[in-house]
C-alpha positions as CSV (number, residue, x, y, z in Angstrom):
1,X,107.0,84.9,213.8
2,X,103.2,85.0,215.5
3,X,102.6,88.6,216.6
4,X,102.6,88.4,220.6
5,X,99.4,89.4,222.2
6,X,99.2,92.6,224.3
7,X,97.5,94.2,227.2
8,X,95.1,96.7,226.2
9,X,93.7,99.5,228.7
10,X,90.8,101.6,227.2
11,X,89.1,103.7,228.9
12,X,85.7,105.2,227.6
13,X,84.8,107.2,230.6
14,X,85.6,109.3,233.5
15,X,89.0,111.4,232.0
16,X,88.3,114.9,231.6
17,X,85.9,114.8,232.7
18,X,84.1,113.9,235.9
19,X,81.5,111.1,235.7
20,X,80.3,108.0,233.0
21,X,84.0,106.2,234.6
22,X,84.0,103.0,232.5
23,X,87.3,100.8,231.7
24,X,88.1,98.0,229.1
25,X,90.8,95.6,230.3
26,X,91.6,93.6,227.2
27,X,93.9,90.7,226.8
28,X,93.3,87.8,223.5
29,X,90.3,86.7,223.9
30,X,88.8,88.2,227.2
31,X,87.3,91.6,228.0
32,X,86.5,93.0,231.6
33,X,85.2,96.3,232.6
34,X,85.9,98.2,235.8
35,X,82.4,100.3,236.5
36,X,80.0,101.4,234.0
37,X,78.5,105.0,234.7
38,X,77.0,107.5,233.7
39,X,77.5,111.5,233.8
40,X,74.7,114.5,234.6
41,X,73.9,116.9,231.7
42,X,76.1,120.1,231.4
43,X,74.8,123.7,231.1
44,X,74.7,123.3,227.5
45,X,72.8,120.5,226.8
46,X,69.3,121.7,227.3
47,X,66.3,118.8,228.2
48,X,69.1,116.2,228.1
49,X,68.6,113.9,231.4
50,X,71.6,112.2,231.6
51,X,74.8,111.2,229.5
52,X,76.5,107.9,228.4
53,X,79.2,106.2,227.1
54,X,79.2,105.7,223.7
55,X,79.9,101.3,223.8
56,X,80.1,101.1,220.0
57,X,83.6,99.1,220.8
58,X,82.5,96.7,223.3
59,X,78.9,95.6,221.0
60,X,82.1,94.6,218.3
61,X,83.2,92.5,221.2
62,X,80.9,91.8,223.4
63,X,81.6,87.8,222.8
64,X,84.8,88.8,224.5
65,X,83.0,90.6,227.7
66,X,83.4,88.4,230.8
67,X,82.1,90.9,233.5
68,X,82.0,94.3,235.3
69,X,83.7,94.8,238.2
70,X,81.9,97.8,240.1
71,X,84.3,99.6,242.5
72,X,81.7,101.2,244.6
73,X,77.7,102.3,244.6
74,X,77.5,106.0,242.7
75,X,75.8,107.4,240.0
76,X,79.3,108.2,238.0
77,X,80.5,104.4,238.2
78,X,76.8,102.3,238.3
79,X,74.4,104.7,236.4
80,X,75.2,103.4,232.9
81,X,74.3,99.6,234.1
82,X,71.3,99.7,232.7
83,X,71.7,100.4,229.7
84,X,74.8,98.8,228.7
85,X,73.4,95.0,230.3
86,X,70.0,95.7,227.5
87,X,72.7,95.6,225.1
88,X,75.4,93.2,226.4
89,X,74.6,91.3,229.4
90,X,77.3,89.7,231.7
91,X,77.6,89.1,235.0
92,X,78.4,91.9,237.3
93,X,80.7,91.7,240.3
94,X,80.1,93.9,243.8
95,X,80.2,94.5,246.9
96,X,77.1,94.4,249.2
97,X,75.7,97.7,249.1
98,X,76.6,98.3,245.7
99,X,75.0,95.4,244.2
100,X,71.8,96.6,246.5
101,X,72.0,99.8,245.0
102,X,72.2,98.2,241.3
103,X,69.5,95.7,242.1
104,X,66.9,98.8,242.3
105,X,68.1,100.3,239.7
106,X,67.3,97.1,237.3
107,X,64.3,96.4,238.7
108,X,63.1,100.0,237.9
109,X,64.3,99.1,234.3
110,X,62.7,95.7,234.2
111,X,65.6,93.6,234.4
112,X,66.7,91.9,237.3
113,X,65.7,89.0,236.3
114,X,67.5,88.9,232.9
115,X,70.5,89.8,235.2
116,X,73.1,88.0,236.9
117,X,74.5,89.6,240.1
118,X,77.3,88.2,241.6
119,X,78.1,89.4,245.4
120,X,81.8,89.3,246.4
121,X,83.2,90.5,249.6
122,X,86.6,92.7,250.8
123,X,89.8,90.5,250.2
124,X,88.1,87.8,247.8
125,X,89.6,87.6,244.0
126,X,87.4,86.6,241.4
127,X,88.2,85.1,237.6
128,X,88.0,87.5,234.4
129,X,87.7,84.7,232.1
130,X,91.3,83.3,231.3
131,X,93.5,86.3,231.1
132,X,92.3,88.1,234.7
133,X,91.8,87.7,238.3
134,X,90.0,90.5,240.0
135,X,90.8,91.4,244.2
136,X,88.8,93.5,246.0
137,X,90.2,95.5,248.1
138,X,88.5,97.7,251.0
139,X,88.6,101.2,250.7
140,X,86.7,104.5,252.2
141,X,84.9,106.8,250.5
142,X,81.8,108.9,250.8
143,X,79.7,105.9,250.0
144,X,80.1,102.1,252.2
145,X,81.7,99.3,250.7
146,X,83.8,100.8,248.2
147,X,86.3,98.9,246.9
148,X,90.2,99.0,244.8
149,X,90.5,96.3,242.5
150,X,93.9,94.4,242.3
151,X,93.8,93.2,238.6
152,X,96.3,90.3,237.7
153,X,96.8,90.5,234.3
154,X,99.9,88.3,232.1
155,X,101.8,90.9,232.1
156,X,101.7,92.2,236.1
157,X,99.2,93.8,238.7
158,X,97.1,96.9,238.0
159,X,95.8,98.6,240.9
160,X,92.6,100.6,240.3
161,X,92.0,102.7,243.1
162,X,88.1,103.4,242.8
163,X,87.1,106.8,244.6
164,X,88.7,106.8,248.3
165,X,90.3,108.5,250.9
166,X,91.9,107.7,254.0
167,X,89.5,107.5,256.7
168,X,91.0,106.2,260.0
169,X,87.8,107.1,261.9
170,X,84.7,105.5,259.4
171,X,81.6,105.4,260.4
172,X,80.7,102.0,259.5
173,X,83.2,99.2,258.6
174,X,86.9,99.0,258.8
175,X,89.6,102.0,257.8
176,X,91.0,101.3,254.2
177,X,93.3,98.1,253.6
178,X,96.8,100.2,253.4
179,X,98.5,97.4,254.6
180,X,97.3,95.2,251.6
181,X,98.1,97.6,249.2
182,X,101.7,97.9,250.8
183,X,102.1,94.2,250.0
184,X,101.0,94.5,246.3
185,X,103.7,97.0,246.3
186,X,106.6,94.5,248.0
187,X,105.1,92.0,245.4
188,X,106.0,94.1,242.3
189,X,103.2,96.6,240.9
190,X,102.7,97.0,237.6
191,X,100.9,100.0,237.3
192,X,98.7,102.1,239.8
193,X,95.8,104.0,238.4
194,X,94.8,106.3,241.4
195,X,91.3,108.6,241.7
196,X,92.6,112.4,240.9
197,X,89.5,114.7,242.1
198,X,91.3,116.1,245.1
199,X,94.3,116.5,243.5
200,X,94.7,120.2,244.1
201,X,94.0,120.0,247.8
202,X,97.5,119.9,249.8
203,X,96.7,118.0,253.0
204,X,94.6,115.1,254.2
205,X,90.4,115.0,253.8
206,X,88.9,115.0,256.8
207,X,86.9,112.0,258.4
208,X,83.2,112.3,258.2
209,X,83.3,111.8,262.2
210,X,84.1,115.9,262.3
211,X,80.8,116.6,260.4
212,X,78.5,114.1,262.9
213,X,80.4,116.5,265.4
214,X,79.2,119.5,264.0
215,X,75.6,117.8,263.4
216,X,75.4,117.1,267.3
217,X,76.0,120.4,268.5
218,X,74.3,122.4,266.0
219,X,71.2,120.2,266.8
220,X,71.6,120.5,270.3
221,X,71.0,124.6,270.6
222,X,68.5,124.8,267.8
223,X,64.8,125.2,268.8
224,X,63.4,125.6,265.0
225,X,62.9,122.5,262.6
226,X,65.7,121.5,260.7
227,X,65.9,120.4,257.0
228,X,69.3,118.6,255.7
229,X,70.0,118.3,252.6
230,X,73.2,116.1,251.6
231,X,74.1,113.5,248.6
232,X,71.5,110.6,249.3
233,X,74.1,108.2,248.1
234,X,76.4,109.4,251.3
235,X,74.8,106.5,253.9
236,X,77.5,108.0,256.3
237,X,75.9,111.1,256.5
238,X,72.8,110.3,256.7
239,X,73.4,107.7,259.6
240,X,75.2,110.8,261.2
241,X,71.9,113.0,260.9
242,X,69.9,110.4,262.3
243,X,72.0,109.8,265.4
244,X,72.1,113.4,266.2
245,X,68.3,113.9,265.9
246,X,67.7,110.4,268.2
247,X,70.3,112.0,271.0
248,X,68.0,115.2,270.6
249,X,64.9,114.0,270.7
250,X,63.8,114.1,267.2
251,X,61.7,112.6,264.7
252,X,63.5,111.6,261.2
253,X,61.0,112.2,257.9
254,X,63.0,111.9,254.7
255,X,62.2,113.6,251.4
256,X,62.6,113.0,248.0
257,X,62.8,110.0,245.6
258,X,66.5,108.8,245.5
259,X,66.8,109.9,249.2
260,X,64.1,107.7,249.8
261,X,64.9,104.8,247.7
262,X,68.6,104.5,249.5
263,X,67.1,105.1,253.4
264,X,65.2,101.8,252.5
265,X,67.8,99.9,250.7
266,X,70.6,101.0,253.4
267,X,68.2,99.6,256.4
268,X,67.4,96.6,254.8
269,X,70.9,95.8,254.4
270,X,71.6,96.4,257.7
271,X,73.6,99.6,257.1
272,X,72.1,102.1,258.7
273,X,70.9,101.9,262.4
274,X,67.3,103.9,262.7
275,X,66.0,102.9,266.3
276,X,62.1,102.2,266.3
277,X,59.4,105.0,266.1
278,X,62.1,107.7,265.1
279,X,61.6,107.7,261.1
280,X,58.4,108.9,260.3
281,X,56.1,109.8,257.2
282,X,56.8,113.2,255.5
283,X,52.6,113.3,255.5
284,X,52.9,113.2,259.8
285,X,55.0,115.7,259.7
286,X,52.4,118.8,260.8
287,X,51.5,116.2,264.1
288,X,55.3,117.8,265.8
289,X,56.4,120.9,266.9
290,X,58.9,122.0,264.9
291,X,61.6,121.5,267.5
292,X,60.8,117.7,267.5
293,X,61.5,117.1,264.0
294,X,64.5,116.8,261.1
295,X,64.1,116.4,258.0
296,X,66.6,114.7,255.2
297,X,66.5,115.9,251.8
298,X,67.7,115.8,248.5
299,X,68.6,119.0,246.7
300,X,71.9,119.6,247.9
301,X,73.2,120.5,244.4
302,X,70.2,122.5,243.6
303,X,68.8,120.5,241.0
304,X,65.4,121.8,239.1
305,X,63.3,119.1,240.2
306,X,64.6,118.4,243.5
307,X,62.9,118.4,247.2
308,X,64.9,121.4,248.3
309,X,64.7,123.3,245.5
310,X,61.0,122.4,245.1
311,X,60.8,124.0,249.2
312,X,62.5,127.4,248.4
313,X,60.3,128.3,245.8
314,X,57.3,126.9,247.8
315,X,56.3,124.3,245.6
316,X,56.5,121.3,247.5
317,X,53.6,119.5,248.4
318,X,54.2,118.2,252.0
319,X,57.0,121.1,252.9
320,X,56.2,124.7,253.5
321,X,59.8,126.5,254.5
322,X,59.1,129.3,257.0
323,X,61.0,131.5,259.3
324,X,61.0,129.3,261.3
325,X,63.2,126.4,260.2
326,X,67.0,125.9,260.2
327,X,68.5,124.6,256.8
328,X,71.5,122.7,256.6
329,X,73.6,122.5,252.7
330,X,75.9,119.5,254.4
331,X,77.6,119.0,250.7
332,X,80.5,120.9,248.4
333,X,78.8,122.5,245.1
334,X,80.2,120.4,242.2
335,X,82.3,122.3,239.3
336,X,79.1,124.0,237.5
337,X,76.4,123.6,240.1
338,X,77.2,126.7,242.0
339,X,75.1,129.1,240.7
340,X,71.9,126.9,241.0
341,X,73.0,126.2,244.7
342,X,73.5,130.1,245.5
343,X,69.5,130.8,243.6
344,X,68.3,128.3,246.3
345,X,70.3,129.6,249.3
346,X,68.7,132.9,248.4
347,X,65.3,132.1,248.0
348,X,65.6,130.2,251.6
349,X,67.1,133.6,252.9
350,X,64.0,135.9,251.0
351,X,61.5,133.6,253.0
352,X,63.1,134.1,256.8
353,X,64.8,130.7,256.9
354,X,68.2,130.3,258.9
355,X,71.1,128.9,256.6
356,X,73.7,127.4,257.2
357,X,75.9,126.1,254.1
358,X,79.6,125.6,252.9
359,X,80.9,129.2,253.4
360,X,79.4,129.6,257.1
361,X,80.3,126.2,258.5
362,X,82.2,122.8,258.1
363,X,79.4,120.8,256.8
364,X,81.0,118.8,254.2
365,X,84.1,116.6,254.2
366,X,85.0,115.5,250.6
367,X,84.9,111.5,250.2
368,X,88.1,111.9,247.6
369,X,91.9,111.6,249.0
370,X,93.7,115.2,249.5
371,X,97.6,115.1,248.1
372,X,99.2,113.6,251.2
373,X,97.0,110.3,250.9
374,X,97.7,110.3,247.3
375,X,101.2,110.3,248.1
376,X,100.9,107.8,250.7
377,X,99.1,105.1,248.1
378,X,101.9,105.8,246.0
379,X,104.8,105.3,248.8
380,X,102.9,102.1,249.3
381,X,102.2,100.7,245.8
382,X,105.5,101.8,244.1
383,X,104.1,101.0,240.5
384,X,106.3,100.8,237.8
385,X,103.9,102.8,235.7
386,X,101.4,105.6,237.1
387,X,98.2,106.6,235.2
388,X,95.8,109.2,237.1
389,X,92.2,108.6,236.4
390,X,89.0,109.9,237.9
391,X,89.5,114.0,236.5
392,X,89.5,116.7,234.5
393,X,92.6,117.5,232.7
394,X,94.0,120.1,235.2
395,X,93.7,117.2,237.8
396,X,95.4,114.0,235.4
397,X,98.1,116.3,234.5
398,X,99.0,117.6,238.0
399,X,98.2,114.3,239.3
400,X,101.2,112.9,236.7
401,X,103.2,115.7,237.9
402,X,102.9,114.4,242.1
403,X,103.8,111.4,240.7
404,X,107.0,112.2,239.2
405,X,107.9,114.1,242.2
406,X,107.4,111.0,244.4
407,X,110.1,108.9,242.1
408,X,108.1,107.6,239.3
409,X,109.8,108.9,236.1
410,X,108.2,111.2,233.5
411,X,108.1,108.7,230.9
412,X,106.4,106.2,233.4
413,X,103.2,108.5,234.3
414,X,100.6,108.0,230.9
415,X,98.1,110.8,231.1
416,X,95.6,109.4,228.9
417,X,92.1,110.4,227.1
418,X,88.8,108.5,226.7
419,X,89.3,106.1,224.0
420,X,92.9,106.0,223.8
421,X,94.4,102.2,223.8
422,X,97.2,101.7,225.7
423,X,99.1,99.2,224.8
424,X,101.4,96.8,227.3
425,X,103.5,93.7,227.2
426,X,106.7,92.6,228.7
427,X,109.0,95.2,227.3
428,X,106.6,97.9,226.1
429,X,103.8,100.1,228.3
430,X,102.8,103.0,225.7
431,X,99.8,104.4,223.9
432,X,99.1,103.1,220.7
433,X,95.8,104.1,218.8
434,X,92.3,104.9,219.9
435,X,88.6,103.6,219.4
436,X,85.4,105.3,219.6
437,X,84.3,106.8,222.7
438,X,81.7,109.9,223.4
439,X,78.4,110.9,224.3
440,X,75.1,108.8,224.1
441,X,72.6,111.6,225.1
442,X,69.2,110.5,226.8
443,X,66.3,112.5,226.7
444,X,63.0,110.8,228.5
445,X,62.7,107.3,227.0
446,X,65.1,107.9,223.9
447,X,68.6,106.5,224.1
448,X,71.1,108.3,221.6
449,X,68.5,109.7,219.0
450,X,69.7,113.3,220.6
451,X,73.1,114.4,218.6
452,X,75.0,117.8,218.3
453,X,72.4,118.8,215.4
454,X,69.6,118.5,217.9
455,X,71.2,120.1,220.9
456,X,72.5,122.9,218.2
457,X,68.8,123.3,217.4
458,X,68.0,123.7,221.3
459,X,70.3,126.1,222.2
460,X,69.5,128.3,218.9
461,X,66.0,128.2,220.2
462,X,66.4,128.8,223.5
463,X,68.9,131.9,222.7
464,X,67.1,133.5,220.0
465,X,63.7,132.1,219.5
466,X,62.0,130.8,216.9
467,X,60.0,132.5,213.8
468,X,57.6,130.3,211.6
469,X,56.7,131.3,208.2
470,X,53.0,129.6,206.8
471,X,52.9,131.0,202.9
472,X,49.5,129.5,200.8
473,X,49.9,129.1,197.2
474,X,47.9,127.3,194.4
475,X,48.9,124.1,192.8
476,X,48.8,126.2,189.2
477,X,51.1,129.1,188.4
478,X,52.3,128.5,192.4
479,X,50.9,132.2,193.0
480,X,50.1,133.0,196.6
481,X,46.5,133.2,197.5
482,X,46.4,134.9,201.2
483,X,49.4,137.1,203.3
484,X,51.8,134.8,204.4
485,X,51.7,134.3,208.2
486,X,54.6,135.3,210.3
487,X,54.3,133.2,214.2
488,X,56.6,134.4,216.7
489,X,57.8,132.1,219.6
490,X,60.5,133.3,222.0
491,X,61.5,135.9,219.6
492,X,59.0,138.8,219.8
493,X,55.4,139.8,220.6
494,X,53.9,139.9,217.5
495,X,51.5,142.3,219.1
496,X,53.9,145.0,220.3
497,X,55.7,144.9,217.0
498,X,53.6,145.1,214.4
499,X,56.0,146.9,211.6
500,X,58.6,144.2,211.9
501,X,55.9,141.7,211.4
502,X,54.5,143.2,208.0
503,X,57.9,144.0,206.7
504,X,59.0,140.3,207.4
505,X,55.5,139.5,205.1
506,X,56.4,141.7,202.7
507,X,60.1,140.6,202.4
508,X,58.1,137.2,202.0
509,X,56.2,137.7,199.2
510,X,58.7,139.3,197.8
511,X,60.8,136.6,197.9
512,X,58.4,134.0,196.4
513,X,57.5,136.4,193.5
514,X,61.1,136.5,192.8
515,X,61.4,132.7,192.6
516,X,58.1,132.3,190.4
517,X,59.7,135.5,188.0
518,X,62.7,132.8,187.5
519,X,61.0,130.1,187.6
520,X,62.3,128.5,190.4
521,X,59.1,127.1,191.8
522,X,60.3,123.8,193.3
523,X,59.5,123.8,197.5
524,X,63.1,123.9,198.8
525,X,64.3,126.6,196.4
526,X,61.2,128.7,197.3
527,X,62.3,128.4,201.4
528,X,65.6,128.6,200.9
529,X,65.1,132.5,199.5
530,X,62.6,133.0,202.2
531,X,64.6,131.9,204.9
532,X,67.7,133.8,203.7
533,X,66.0,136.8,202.9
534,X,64.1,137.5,206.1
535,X,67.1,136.2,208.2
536,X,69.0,138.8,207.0
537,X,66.4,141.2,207.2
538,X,66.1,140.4,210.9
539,X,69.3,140.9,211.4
540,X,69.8,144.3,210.0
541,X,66.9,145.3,212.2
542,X,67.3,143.5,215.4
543,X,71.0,142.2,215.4
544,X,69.3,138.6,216.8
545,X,69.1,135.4,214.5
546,X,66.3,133.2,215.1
547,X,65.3,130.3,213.9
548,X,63.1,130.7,210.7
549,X,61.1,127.5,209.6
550,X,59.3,127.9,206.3
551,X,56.2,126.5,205.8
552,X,54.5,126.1,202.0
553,X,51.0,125.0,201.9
554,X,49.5,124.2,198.5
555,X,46.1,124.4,197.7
């Protein structure tokens, strides 16, 4: 009897975690993939710029790839595009805006060309080869046209929900397609995999109208410049500063690279509204008062290298903060940034500045569903199965747990793990196996030539420092024929600790007299003892254990 084909859902990406969201849909012969991100370096992955998905799975079958299917415009579900099309190029399908958003981001890599973008709107279903047909399906979120996806598969419907929330009030475009989703559920649902960031938050998330609200009346009884800085990916927002400055009077200058590079993209495409003369050059800046001017920035998650952070610790170039400006933090630290944010917020407060931020004021409304609109989707879907996606464990597990509470049984709600295969057909819906999935690490122009050894070798460094040993010996009898030199970097001052120094030299040639008195005069043996006899030395002394790096000149 032939063995029946099943369903596979992989995902590679985007559980436990938050970011590089990336998942396989795979049925015989065809492959498609909802998003493709990528994820921003933790704490503990020092001069690492951003982080991948490991593909290793999808290169074995990339014959089988029929296209990506991007559910909306951010970092955490487009940044991996790149990347991934060098190495297996389909077409991608999006919306509008997203596919604007992706177009820069080739052309920056040099491959728009090579690429083949295919634009779809709200409501329209698209082909996955033979096995899938892909709806779009409008949703709100933090970014415009985001998009669900209805997936028709052989064995049912599969509702991906994207990032969303329920916005009855948007800013631009229609409120989110509930009545759509309702119907998917009178048809019969499958399963419903549903965004799980906001899962702890009883209640609804507020519509972004409240924070234009706030915008418009802080504006209106400020006499000091103001700077903004908010996500540059939030066109909402950004719209929303930009009306309030025009009803006050002011000139809009905008600062910093990706802030920038989305102002442009989001006028051309008609979705932002900037009336003429009001967006000016950060360089023209100095020719207004400083009650006639805003200015939007990046920075909002106090990043090194940002335009915010670069102005509270006066190193930017066409922005000097003073005591007299008003800053605005109109975004929610994410899960590790708050530290950085709090550094900036105080230097802003050491020069004079006024600032307002999360704990003073409303400034933020999240663009990710609270638990009552989670409920709601799930009222409306009714999915057989339930798989929370989008999260950290806490959030999958107590997103499973909301489920069950709203009717779907334990055994139904899957809380699954990057790489795990789960398995479908018409009697079965279970995890079964797992492929490869991790971390590609890139560092400047190097894709994945950064593992755990290297980053182990980074954080060593940057904890204890570093000690090089440079020990001279001739080519016959391998005697030593000058001190050894002991370089310090990060560990101590050589100068301020001189008897540590000559002992370490000491313990040196000690330690290669030993090896020549044994004969042990090959070049690893030799820094082996040197390296485990000062290391422990150093120890003993200073209870620290840098990194000691041998070097054995002959002459």
């Amino acid at each position: 009897m032939a063995k029946k084909t099943k369903l596979k859902i992989i995902p590679l990406g985007g559980l436990d975690e938050i970011g590089k969201n990336l998942t396989i849909f795979e049925y015989g012969n065809d492959i498609i993939l909802v998003d493709c991100g990528m994820a921003f370096p933790d704490d503990d992955m020092p001069g690492i710029d951003m982080v991948l998905n490991d593909i290793s799975y999808l290169e074995k079958n990339a014959d089988k790839v029929r296209g990506i299917f991007l559910t909306h415009g951010h970092e955490d579900h487009i940044g991996g595009l790149p990347f991934f099309l060098k190495n297996i190029n389909v077409p991608v399908y999006g919306t509008r805006l997203t596919l604007g958003l992706v177009e820069h981001k080739l052309k920056e890599h040099g491959l728009l060309s090579k690429c083949r973008l295919v634009r779809v709107r709200p409501g329209q279903t698209i082909p996955g080869g033979d096995s899938f047909e892909v709806e779009f399906i409008r949703t709100n979120h933090s970014i415009a046209d985001s998009c669900a996806l209805a997936i028709k598969t052989p064995f049912g419907k599969i509702l991906h929900m994207g990032d969303f929330k329920i916005d009855t009030t948007p800013i631009v475009g229609d409120v989110i397609d509930l009545a759509r989703i309702g119907q998917l559920g009178n048809e019969g649902l499958l399963a419903l995999m549903s965004d799980s960031t906001n899962v702890e938050r009883p209640g609804y998330a507020m519509s972004e109208k409240t924070v234009g609200d706030k915008f418009e009346q802080i504006f209106k009884n400020c006499n000091k410049r103001i700077i903004v800085a908010t996500f540059a990916s939030n066109v909402h927002r950004v719209q929303q500063i930009i009306d309030a400055a025009v009803k006050n009077g002011r000139k809009v200058a905008v600062s910093g690279r990706s802030m920038e590079n989305i102002v442009e993209i989001s006028i051309l495409l008609g979705y932002m509204k900037i009336p003429e003369g009001v967006l000016i050059n950060i360089d023209n800046i100095k020719k207004y008062k400083p009650s006639q001017i805003v200015i939007i920035t990046t920075g909002s998650q106090g990043e090194p290298m940002s335009a915010l952070t670069r102005m509270a610790y006066s190193d930017h170039r066409k922005v000097e903060v003073t005591k007299d400006d008003l800053i605005i933090i109109s975004a929610t630290p994410i899960p590790g940034n708050e530290k950085s944010v709090s550094n900036v917020v105080n230097e802003l407060f050491k020069i004079g500045a006024e600032v307002i931020y999360k704990s003073l004021a409303e400034m933020h409304v999240s663009g990710h569903a609270c638990q009552e609109e989670l409920k709601l989707i799930m009222a409306l879907a009714r999915p057989k199965y339930f798989i929370p996606v989008h999260g950290e464990r806490r959030h999958l597990m107590l997103h499973a747990q909301l489920a069950h509470r709203m009717g779907i049984p334990e055994s139904n709600c899957i809380v699954m793990s990057n790489g795990s295969i789960l398995e479908c057909d018409d009697r079965t819906f279970r995890i079964n196996g797992s492929v490869q999935a991790g971390k590609i690490l890139v560092d400047g122009s190097g894709v994945g030539d950064v593992g755990n050894i290297v980053l182990r070798d980074r954080k060593h460094l940057a904890q204890d420092g570093l000690i090089i040993i440079v020990v001279t010996i001739s080519s016959e009898g391998h005697k030593m024929v000058s001190h050894p030199d002991v370089i310090s970097r990060g560990f101590v001052y050589v100068r301020e600790s001189e008897k540590l120094i000559d002992d370490i030299r000491h313990i040196v040639e000690d330690s290669v007299n030993e090896c020549n008195n044994r004969r042990l005069s090959d070049w690893s043996t030799m820094k082996a003892n040197i390296k485990s006899n000062v290391a422990r030395y150093i120890f003993d002394k200073t209870k620290r254990n840098p990194m000691i790096l041998p070097i054995i000149e002959e002459v």
